[in-house]
N, C-alpha and C positions, 0 to 999 in steps of 0.2 A: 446821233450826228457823227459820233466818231466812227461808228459802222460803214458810214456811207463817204468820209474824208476822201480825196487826193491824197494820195504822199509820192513823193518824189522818191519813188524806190530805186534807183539807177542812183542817184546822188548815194541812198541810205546805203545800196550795195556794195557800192563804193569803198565807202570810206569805214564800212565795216569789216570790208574784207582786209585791208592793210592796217587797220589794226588787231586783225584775227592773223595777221603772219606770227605775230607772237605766240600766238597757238599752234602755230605749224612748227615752230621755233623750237615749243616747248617740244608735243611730240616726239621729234629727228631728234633732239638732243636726249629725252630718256631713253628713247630706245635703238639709239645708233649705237651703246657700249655693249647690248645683249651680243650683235654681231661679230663686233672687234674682240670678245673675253676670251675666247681660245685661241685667240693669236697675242694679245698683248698681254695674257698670261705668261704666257712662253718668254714672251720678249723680257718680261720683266722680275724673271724667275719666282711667279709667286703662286704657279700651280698648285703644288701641295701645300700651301698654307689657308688653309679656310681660312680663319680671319681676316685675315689681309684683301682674301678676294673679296671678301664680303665687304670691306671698307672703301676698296676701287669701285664697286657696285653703286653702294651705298651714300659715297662721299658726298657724290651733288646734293643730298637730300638736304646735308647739313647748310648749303649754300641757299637749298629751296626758302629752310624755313627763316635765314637772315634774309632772301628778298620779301618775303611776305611780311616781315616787322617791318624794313626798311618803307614798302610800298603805307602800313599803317600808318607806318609817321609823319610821312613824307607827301603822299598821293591827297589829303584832304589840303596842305600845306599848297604844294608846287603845281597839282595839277597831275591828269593823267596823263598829257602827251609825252611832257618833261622826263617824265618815266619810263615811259613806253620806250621813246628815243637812248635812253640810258639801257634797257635793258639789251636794244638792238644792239647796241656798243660791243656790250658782255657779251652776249651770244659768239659775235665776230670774233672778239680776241679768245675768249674759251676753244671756237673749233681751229682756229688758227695754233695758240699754245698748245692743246692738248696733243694733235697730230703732229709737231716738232719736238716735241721733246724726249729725253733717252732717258731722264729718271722718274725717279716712281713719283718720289713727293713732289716733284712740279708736275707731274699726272694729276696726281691729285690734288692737287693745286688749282687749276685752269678747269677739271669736271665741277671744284666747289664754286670758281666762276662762271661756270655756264649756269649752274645750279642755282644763283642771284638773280640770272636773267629770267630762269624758271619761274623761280617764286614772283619777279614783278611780274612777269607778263600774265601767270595765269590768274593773277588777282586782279591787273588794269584794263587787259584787252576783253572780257568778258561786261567788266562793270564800265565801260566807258561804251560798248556797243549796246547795253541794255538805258545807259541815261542818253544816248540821241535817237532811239528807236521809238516809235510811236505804242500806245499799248494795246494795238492788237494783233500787229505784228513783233511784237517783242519776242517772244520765245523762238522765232522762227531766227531772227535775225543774230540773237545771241549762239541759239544753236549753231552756225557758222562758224565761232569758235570751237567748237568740239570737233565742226569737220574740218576745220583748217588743223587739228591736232592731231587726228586720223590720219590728214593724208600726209603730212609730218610723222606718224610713224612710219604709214607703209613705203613713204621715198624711203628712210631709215632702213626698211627692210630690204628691199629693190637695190640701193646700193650693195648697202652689204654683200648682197647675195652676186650681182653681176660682178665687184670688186676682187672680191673671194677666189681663187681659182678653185678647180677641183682638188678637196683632200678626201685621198685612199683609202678606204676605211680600213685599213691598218696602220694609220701612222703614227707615229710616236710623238714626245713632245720635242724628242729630239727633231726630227724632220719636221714639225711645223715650223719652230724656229729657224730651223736652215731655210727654209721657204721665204719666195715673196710676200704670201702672207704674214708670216712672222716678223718679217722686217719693215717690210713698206703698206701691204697691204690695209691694214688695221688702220695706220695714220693717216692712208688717204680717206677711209671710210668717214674720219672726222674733219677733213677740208673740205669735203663736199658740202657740207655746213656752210661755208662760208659766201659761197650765193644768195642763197635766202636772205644769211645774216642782212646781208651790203643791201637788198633789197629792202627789207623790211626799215635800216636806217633812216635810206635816202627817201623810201615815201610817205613814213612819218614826219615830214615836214611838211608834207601838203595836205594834211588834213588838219581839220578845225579844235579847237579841245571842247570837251565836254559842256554843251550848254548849261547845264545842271553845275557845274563848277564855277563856271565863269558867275552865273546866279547868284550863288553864294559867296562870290568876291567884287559883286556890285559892277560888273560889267555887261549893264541892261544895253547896250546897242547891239555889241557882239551877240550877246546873245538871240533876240530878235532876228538878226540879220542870220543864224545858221536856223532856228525854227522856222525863219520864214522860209528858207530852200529847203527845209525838210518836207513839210506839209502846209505853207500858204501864209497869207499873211493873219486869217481868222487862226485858223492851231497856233499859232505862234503868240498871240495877244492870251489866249485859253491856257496857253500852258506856263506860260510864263508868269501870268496871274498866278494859274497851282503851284510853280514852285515858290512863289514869292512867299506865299504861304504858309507851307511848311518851314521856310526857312527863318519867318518874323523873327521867333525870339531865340535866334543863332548869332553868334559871335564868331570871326574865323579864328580860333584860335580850337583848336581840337581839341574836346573834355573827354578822357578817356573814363573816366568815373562815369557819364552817362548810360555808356555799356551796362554798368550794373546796376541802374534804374531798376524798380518794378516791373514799367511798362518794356525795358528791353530786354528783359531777361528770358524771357520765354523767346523770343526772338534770335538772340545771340543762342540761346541752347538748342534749337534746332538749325541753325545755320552750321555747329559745331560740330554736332551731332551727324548731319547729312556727311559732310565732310570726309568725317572718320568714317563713316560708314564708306562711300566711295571707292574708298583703299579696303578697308577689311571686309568687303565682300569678297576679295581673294584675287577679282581676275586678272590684278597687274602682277601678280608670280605668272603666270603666265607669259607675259611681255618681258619682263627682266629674268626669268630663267627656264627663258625657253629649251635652251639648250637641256637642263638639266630632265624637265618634265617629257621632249618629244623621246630623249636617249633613253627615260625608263618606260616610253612604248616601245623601245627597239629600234629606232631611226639612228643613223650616222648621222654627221654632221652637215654634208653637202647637201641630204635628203631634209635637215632639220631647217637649214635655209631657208628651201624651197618652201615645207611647212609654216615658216614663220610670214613667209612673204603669202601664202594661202590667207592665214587668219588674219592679217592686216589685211587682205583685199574684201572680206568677209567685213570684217573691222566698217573700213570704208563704206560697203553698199549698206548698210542696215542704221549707219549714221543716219543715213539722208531717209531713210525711214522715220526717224524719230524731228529731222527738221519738215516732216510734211507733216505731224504725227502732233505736235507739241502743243499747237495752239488750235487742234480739234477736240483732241481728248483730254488734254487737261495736262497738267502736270502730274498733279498726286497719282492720278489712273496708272500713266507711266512708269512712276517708280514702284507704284505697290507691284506692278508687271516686272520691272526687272528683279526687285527682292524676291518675290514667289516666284520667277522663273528660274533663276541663278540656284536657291534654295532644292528646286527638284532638280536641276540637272547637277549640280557637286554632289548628290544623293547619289547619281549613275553613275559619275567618275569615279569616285572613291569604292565601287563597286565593282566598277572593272579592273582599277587596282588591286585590290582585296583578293581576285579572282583569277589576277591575271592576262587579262583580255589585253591585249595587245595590237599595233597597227590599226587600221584605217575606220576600227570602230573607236577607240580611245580618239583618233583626230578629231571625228565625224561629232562628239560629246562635247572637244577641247570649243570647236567650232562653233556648236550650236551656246554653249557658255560668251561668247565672244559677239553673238549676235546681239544675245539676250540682254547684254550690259551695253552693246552698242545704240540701240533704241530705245533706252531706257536711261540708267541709273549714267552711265557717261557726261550724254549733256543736257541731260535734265535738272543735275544737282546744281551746275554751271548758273542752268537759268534759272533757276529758284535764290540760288546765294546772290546773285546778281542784280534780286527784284526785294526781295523782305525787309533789306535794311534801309531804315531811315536817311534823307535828305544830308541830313547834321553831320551825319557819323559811318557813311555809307565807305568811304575808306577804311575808316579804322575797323570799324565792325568785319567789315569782307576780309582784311586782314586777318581776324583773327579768325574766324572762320578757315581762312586759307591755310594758315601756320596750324591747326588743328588736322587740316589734310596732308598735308607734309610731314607733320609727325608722323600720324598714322602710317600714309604711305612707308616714313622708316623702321617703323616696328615691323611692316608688312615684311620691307623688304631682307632685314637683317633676321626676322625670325625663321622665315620658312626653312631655310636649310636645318635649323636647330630642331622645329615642327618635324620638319622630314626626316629629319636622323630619328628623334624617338618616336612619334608614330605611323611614319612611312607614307605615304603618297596617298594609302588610301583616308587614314585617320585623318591626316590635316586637312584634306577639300572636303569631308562630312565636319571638319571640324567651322570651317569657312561657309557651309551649308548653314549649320546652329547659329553665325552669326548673321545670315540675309533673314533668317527666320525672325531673330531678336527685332534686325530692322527691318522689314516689311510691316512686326508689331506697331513701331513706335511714329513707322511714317503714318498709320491707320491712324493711330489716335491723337495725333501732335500736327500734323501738316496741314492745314486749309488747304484752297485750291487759289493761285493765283493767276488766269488765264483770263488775258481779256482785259486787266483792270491798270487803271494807271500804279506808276509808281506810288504818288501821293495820294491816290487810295487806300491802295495795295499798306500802307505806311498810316492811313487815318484806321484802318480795322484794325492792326496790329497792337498799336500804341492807343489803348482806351482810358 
């Protein structure tokens, strides 16, 4: 019967998509800084101090992993909308302060605020589109947050690259700094932010909060009344039975000890798991230091631009491969594809490093790397963290799944240069190869398949 339902996909599209600007949010905010680093370098005299670059890089991550505790604590508590709207806040006042200001530590200051709005959105806007989505379009509709995060990076890149004027490729750091880019440039790159932001605020009030929430806070009318514009007034009496269900013997008061149940252990360690893996499969060095990996093929920096806005547009088209892709083939199929594909091609790169191979074949590898995680491991892990965890606990648990990726992501991000110093460009992406390997292992023998199945299915196999 549910094969053959109505659903009112124009409503579901809707109201999936304004809450996936969070996604687009996230996106433009981590990869709007790759852009601006060789101008508000200059600006902020911190060129020759690795560290320091590394920490202006780095900083939001620190922000990331307070919004994903904060979204734990809070998002089973208040609700996802409440949040959501909270995060749109952050987002606005991050690209506002960050592009105003002349010192470093209020830089860094307003990236660790964008960095909060990161971490809620990519833990609310995912699991608030997977609890109103029906389950057999679920994967499809979740996946929408990964492409609203795509093209959140590629505008990120797009900017960047039209704001940018042309730099010489003999300039020094003195002449960037004298430049418009030096001074103005970089900071408009981070107000262009602030459209979306205002966007994403104002139309998070018009949309519903998560039936599955309101469920579990005893508000049976509301809820009814959004199932029933999802898919009819039969799905809506059907599912609201099934959440009632699972949610009997809940209390709203959020037991974080439940987590480490029997029954959710296994559950929480592959949510945690996928997570980390996401990040250390390697291909967000790529997005955060672009610069550094096109410049050892031999690219300047105008030409690195241009590069970057390529593999964002790449980025983009191979997304929507994996949202026609998601809920044919399965999930698992997906990921063990991006792990086994990722795993041979960092096998080529690290080989044309080694060798020297340089320009438009090194891109051509950078590229096909960027496909492979696009239709795959990107937003596939999304809809998997977003379907496994239980009714009760499906905030806290994505939580901590998400602060698990945000970590990672910052070991990702803070190690590579150190990776790169001692074993060079080619050592660390075979070394990034050994880890999709490790995880293509553990998605084979640890991941079920969930495609097709409701939440509270999906939630009665899991928990036996």
């Amino acid at each position: 019967m549910k094969q053959n339902m109505k659903y009112n996909t124009n409503y579901i599209f809707v109201i999936s998509m304004v809450s996936a600007l969070g996604g687009l949010l996230f996106g433009y905010d981590w990869v709007v800084i790759g852009g601006a680093k060789p101008f508000y370098e200059q600006f902020f005299n911190i060129a020759s101090l690795p560290a320091i670059q590394g920490w202006a890089m780095s900083s939001a991550l620190v922000g990331c992993l307070l919004g994903a505790m904060l979204s734990g604590i809070l998002s089973d508590r208040f609700g996802r909308k409440k949040l959501l709207i909270f995060s749109a806040f952050l987002f606005t006042l991050s690209a506002i302060g960050t592009g105003a200001t002349s010192e470093f530590n209020l830089f860094v200051f307003y990236r660790i605020l964008g960095g909060v709005g990161i971490g809620l959105a990519s833990n609310l806007s995912p699991m608030y589109i997977a609890e109103i989505s029906p389950a057999t379009i679920r994967g499809k509709y979740v996946s929408l947050n990964q492409l609203t995060i795509v093209i959140g990076i590629l505008a990120a890149q797009l900017v960047n690259w039209q704001i940018a004027d042309p730099v010489p490729m003999n300039s020094t750091g003195a002449s960037i700094l004298a430049s418009w880019n030096g001074q103005m440039g970089w900071r408009w790159m981070f107000w262009a932010e602030v459209i979306p932001a205002s966007a994403f605020f104002l139309f998070m009030f018009f949309i519903p909060e998560s039936p599955r929430w309101l469920a579990k806070n005893g508000s049976e009318n509301k809820v009814e009344q959004i199932l029933s514009k999802i898919g009819g007034s039969e799905y809506a009496r059907t599912e609201y039975l099934n959440i009632r269900e699972t949610l009997a013997s809940e209390t709203n008061k959020v037991n974080f000890r439940f987590l480490f149940e029997p029954g959710m252990k296994k559950i929480l360690l592959i949510g945690i798991v996928l997570a980390a893996f996401q990040q250390w499969c390697g291909i967000n060095v790529i997005f955060n230091y672009a610069e550094e990996v096109f410049k050892e093929a031999g690219y300047g920096v105008s030409d690195i631009l241009f590069n970057i806005v390529i593999t964002g547009s790449v980025n983009l088209i191979f997304t929507f491969v994996a949202i026609f892709t998601v809920d044919r083939l399965g999930r698992r199929a997906l990921l063990l594809m991006g792990a086994g594909g990722l795993a041979g091609i960092y096998t080529l790169i690290g080989a044309a490093y080694f060798f020297n191979i340089t320009g438009w074949v090194l891109l051509l590898l950078v590229i096909s790397a960027i496909a492979c995680y696009a239709m795959s491991l990107a937003p596939v892990t999304w809809v998997v963290l977003s379907e496994i965890f239980p009714n009760q606990i499906r905030g806290a648990a994505m939580a901590v799944a998400t602060m698990s990726l945000w970590l990672a992501s910052f070991i990702l991000t803070y190690t590579f240069p150190l990776l790169n110093d001692a074993f060079g460009a080619s050592g660390t992406f075979w070394l990034y190869g050994i880890i999709c390997v490790l995880g293509f292992s553990f998605i084979y023998r640890k991941l079920p398949e969930t495609k097709g199945r409701s939440l509270e299915e999906i939630e009665h196999d899991f928990i036996k």
